[in-house]
N, C-alpha and C positions, 0 to 999 in steps of 0.2 A: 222455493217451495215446489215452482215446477218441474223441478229435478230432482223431488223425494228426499231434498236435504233436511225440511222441515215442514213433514207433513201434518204435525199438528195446528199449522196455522191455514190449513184450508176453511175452516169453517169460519174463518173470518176475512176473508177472500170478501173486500167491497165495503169492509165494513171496518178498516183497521184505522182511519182516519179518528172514527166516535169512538172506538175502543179507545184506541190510545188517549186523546180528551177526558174520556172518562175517570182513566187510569192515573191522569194527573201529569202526564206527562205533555212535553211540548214538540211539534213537530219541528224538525231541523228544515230550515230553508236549502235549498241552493241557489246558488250567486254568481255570476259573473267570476269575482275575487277567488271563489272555490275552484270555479272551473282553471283557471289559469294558475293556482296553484297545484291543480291535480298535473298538469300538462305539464309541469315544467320544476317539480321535486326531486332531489337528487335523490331517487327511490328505483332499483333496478326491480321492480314488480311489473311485469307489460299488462294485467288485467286494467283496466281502465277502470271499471267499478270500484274497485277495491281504491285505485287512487282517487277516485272521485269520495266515497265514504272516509278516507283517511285525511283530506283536505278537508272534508267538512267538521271532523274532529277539529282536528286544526286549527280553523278557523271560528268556532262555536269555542275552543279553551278548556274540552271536556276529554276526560280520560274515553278509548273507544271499548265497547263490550261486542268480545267477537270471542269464537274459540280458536282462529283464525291464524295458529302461529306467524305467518308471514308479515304479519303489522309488525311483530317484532321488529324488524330490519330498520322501524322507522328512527329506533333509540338513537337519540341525537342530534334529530330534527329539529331546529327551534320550533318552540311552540306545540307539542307533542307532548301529553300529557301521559303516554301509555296505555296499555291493552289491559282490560279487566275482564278477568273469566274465571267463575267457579265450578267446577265437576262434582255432579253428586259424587258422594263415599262408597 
């Protein structure tokens, strides 16, 4: 968001914890297990973020929702559920 990738969610800037709650969804941990699987994926991605969100995929058993074609690369990963992303028409 702070790099006007999505600045629709400034207005909820502090407050996305009870949004999300509200919204019925559950927050993803992070773990130890996650950390050491983002470190050490045979994934040639150097952002660390991205390996850290794709480990928690991962490890959580859930397809990832990104527009983010780079997940891609992960096809073949055990345990890799895939990239979900729909674009308006």
């Amino acid at each position: 968001m702070r790099k006007g990738k999505w600045s629709e969610m400034a207005p909820y800037v502090g407050t996305l914890d009870s949004l999300c709650l509200a919204q019925g969804f559950r927050i993803a941990p992070y773990t130890g297990r996650m950390a050491i699987l983002a470190g050490s994926m045979e994934w040639d991605h150097p952002d660390p973020f991205d390996r850290m969100i794709a480990a928690t995929a991962i490890q959580m058993a859930c397809p990832l929702m990104s527009k983010d074609s780079e997940f891609d690369g992960l096809a073949g990963t055990p345990g890799w559920r895939g990239r979900v992303w729909f674009e308006d028409d």
